[in-house]
MOPAC internal coordinates of N, CA, C and O (Angstrom, degrees):
PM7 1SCF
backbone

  N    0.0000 0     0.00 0     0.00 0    0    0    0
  C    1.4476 1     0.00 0     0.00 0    1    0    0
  C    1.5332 1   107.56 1     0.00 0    2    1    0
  O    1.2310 1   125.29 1   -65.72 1    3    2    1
  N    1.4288 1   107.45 1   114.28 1    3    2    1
  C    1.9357 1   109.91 1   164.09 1    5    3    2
  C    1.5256 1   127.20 1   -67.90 1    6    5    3
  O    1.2310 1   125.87 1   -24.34 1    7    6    5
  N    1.5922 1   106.33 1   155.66 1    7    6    5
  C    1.0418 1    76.82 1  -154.30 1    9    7    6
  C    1.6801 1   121.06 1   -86.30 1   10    9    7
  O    1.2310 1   124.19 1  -156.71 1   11   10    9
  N    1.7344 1   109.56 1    23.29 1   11   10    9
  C    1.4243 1   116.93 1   177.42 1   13   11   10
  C    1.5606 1   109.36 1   -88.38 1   14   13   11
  O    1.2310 1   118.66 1   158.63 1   15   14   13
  N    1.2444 1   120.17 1   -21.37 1   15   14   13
  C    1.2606 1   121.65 1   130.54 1   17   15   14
  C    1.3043 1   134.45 1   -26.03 1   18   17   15
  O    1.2310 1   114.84 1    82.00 1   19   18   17
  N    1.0301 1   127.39 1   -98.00 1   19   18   17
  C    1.6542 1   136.65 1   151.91 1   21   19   18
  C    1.4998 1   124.39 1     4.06 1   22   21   19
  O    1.2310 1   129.66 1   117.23 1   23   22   21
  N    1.6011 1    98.99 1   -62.77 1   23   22   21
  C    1.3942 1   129.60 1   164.89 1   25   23   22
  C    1.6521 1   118.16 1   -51.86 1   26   25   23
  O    1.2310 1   120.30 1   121.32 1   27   26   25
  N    1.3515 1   117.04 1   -58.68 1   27   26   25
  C    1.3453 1   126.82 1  -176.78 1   29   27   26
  C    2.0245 1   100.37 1   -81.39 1   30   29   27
  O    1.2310 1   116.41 1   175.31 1   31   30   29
  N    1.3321 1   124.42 1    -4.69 1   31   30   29
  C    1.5351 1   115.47 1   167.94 1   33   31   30
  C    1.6445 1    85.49 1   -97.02 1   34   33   31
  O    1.2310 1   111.96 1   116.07 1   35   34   33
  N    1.0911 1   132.77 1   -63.93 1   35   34   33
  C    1.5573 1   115.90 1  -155.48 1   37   35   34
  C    1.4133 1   118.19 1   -71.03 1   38   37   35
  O    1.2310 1   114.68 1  -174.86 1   39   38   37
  N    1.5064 1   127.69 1     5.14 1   39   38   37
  C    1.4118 1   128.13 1   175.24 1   41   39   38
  C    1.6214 1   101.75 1  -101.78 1   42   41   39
  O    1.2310 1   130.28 1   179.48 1   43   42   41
  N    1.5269 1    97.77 1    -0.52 1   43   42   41
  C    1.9906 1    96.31 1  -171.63 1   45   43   42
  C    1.7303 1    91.21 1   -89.29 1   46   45   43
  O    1.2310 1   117.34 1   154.98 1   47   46   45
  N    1.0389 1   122.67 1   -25.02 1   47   46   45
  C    1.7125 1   134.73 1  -165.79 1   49   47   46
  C    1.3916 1   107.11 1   -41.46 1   50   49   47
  O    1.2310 1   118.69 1   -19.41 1   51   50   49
  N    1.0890 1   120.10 1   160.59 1   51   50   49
  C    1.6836 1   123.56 1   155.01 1   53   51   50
  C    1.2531 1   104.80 1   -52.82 1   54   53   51
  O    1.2310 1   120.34 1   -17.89 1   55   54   53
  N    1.6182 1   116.95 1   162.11 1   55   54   53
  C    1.5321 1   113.30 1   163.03 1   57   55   54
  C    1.3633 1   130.89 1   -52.33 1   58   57   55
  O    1.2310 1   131.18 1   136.77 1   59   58   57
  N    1.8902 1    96.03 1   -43.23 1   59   58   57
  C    1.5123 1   118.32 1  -170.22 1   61   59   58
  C    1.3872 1    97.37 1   -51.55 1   62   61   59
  O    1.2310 1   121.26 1   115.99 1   63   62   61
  N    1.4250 1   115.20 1   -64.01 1   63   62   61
  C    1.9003 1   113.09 1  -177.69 1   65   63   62
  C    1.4435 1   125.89 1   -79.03 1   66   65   63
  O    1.2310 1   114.52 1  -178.82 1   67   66   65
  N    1.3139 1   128.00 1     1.18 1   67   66   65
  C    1.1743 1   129.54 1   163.73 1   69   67   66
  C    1.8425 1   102.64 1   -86.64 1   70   69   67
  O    1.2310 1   121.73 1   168.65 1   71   70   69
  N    1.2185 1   114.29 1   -11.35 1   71   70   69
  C    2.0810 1   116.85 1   178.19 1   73   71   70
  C    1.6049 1    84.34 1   -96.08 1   74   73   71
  O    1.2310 1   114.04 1   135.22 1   75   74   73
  N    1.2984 1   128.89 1   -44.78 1   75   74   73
  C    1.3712 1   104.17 1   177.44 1   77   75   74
  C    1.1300 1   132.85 1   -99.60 1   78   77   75
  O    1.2310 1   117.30 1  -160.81 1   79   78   77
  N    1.1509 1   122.74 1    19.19 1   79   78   77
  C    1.4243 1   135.28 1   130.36 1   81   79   78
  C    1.2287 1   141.96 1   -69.89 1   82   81   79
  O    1.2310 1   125.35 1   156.69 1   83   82   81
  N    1.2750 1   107.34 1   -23.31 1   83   82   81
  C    1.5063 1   135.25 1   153.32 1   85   83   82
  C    1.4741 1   125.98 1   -48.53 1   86   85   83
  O    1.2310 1   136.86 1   118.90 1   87   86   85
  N    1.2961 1    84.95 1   -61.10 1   87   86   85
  C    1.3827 1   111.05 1   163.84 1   89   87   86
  C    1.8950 1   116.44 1   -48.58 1   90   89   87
  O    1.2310 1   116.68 1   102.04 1   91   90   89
  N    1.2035 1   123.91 1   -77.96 1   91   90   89
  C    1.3146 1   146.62 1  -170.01 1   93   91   90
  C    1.6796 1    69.10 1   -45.90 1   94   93   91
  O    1.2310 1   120.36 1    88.19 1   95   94   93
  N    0.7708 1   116.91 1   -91.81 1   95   94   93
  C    2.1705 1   141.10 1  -147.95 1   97   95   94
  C    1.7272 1    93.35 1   -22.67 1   98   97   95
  O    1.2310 1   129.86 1   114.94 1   99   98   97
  N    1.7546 1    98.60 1   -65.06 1   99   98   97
  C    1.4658 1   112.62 1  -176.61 1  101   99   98
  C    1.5128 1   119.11 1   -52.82 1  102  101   99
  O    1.2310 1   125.17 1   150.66 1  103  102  101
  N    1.4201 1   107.67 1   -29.34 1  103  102  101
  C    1.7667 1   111.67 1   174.06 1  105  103  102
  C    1.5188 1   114.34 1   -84.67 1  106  105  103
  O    1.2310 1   122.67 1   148.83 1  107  106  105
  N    1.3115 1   112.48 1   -31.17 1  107  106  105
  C    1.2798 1    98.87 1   160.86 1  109  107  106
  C    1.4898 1   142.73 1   -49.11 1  110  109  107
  O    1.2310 1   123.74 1   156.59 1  111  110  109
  N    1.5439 1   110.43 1   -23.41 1  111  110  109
  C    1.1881 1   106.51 1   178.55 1  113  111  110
  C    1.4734 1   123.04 1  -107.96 1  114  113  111
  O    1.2310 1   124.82 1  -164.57 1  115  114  113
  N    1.6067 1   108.35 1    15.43 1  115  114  113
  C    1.3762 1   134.03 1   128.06 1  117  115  114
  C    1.7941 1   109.78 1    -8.12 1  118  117  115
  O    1.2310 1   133.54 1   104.25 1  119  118  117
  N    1.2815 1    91.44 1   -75.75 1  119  118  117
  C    1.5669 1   120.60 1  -169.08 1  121  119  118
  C    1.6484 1   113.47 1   -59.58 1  122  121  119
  O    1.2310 1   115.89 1   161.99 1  123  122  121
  N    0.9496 1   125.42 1   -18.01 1  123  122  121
  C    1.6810 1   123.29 1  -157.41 1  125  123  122
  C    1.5439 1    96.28 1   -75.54 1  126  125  123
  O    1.2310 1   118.89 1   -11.31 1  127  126  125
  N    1.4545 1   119.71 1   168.69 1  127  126  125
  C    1.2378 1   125.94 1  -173.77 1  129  127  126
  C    1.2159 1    91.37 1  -117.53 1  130  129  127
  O    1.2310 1   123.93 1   -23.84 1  131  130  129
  N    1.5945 1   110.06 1   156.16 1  131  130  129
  C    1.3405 1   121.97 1  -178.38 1  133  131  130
  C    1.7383 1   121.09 1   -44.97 1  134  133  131
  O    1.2310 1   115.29 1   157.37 1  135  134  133
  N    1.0608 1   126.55 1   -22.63 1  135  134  133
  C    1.0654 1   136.94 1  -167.47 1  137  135  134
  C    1.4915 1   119.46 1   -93.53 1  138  137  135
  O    1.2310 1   132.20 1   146.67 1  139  138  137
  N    1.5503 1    94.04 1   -33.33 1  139  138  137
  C    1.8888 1   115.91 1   162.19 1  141  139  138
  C    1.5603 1   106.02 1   -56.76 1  142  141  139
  O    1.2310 1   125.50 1   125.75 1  143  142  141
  N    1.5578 1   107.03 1   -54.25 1  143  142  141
  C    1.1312 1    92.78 1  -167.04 1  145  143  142
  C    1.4768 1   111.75 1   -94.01 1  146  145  143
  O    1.2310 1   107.03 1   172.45 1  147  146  145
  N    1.2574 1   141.76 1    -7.55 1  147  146  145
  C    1.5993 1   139.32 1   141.53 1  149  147  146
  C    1.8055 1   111.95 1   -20.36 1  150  149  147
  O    1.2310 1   130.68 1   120.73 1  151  150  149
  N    1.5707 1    97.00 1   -59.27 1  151  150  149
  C    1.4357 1   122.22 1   175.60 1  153  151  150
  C    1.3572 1   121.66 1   -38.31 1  154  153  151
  O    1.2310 1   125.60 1   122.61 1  155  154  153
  N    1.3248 1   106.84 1   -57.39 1  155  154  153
  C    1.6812 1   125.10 1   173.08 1  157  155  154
  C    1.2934 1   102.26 1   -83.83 1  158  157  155
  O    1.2310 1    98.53 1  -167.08 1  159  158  157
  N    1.4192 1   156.09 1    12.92 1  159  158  157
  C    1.0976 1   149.15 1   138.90 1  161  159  158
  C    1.0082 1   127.82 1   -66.99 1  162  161  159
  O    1.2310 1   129.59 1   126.93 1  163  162  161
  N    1.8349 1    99.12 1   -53.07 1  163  162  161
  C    1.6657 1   101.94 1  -179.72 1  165  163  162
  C    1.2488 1    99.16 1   -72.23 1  166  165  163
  O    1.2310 1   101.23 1   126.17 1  167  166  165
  N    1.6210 1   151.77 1   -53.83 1  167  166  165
  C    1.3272 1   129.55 1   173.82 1  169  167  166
  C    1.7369 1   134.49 1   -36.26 1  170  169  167
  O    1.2310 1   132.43 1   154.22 1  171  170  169
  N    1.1259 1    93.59 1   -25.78 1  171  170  169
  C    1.6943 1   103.20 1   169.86 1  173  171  170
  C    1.5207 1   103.50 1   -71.92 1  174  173  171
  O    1.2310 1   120.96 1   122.44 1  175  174  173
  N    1.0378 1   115.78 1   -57.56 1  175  174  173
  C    1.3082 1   147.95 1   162.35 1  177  175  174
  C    1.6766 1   100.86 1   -12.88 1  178  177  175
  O    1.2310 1   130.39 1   110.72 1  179  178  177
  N    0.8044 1    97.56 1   -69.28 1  179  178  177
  C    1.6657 1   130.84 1   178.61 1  181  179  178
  C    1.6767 1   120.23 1   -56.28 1  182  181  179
  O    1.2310 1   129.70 1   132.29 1  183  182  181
  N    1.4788 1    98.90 1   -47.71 1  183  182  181
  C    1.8523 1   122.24 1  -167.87 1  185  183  182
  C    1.8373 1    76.90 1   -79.31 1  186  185  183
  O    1.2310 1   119.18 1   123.30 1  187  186  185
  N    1.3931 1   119.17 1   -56.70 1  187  186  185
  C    1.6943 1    91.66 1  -153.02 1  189  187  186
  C    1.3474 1    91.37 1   -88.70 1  190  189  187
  O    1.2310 1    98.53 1   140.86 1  191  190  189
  N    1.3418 1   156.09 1   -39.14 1  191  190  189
  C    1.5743 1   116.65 1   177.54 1  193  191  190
  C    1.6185 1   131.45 1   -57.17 1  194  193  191
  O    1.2310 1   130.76 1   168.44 1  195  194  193
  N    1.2302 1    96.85 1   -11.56 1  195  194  193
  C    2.0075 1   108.35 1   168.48 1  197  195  194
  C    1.3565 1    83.01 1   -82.63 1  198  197  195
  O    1.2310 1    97.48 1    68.42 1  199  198  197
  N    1.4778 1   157.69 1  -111.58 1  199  198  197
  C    1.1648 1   121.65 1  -157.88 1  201  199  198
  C    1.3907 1   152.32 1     7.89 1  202  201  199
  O    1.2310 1   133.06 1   107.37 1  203  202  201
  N    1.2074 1    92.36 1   -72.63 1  203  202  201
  C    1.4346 1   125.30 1   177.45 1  205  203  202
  C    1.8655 1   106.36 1   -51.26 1  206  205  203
  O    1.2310 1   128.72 1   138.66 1  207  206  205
  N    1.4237 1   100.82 1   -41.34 1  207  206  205
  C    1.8168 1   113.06 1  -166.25 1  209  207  206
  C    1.3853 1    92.12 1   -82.01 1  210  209  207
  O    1.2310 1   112.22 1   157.49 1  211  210  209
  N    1.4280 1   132.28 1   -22.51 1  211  210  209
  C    1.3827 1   117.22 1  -170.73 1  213  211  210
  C    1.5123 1   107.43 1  -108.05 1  214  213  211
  O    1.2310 1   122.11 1   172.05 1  215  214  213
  N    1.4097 1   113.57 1    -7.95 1  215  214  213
  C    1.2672 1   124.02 1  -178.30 1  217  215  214
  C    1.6773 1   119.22 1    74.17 1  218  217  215
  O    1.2310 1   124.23 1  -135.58 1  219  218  217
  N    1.0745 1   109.48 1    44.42 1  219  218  217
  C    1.3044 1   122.36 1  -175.14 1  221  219  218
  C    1.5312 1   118.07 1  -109.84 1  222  221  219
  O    1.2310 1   134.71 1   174.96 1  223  222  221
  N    1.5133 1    89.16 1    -5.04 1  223  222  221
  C    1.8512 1   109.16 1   162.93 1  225  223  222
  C    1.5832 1   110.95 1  -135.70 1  226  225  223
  O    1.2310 1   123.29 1    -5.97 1  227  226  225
  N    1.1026 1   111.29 1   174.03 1  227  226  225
  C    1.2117 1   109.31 1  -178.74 1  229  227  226
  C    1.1902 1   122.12 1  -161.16 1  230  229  227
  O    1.2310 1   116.09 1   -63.16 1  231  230  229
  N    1.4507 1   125.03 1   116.84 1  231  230  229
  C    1.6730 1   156.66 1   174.70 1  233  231  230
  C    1.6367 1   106.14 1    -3.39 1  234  233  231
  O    1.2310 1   124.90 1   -83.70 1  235  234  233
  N    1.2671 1   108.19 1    96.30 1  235  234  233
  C    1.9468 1   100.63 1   157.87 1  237  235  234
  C    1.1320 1   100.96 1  -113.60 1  238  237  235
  O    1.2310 1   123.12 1   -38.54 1  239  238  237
  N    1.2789 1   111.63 1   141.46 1  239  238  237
  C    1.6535 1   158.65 1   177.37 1  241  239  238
  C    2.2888 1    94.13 1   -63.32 1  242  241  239
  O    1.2310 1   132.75 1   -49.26 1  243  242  241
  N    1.3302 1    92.97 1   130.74 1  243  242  241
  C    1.3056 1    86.25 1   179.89 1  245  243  242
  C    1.5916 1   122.01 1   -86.66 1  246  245  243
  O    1.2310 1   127.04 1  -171.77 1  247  246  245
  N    1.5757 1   104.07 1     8.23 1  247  246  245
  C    1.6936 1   127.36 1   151.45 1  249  247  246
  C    1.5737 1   113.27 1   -44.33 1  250  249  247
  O    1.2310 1   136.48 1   105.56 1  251  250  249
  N    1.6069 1    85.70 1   -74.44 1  251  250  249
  C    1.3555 1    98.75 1  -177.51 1  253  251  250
  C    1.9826 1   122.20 1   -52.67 1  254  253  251
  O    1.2310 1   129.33 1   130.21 1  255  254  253
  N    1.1600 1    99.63 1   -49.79 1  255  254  253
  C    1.5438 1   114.41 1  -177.06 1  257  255  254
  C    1.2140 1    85.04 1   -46.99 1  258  257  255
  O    1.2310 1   112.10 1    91.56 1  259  258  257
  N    1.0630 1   132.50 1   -88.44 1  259  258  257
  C    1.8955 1   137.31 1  -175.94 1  261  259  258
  C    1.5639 1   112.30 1   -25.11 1  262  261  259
  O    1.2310 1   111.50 1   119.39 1  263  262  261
  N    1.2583 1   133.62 1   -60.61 1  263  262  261
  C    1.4809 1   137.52 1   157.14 1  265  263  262
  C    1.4298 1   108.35 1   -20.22 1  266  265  263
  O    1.2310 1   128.02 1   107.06 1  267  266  265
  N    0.9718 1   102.16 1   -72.94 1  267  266  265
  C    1.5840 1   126.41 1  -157.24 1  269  267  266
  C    1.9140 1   102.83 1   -58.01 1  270  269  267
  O    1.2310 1   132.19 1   139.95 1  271  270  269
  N    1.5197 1    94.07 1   -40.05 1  271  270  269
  C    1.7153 1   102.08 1  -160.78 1  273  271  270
  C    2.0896 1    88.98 1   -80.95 1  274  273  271
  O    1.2310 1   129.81 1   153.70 1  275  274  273
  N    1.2466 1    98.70 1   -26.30 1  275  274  273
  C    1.6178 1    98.27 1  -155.89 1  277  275  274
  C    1.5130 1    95.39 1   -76.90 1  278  277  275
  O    1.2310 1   123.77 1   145.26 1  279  278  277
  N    1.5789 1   110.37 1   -34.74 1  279  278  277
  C    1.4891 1   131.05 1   166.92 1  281  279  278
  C    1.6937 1   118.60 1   -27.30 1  282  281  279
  O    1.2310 1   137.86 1   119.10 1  283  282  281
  N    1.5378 1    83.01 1   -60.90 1  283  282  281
  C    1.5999 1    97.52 1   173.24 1  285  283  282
  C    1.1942 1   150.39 1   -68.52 1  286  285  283
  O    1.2310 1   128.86 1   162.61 1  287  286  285
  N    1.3469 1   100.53 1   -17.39 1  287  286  285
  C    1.8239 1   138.97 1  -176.29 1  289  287  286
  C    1.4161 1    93.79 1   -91.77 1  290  289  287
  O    1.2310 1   112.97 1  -176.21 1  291  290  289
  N    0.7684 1   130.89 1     3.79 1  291  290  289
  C    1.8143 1   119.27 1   179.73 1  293  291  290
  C    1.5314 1   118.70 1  -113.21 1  294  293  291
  O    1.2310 1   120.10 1   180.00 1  295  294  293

């Protein structure tokens, strides 16, 4: 089973078991060892500069991020 599979059965769920599945999913990664999660960093790591190269995201200025966040706080 892929995992858009997976994805498209657990969004069909009741609420009650899609929050406690949520749940279970989110505690699991409780558990990872430092190295797991190094792992899943550099792949993120990875997912947004392929973005970035195909232009399917796009560059904020850490000016702006600050604006925007200070924007919000008010």
């Amino acid at each position: 089973m892929n995992n858009e599979t997976i994805r498209r059965e657990a969004l069909s769920l009741p609420v009650q078991e899609r929050a406690e599945l949520a749940e279970q999913l989110l505690s699991s990664l409780d558990a990872l060892s430092e190295a797991e999660i190094a792992q899943l960093w550099l792949q993120e790591a990875a997912r947004r500069a392929e973005e970035l190269d195909q232009g399917s995201a796009k560059r904020v200025s850490a000016d702006e991020v600050r604006r925007q966040a200070q924007a919000l706080l008010k």
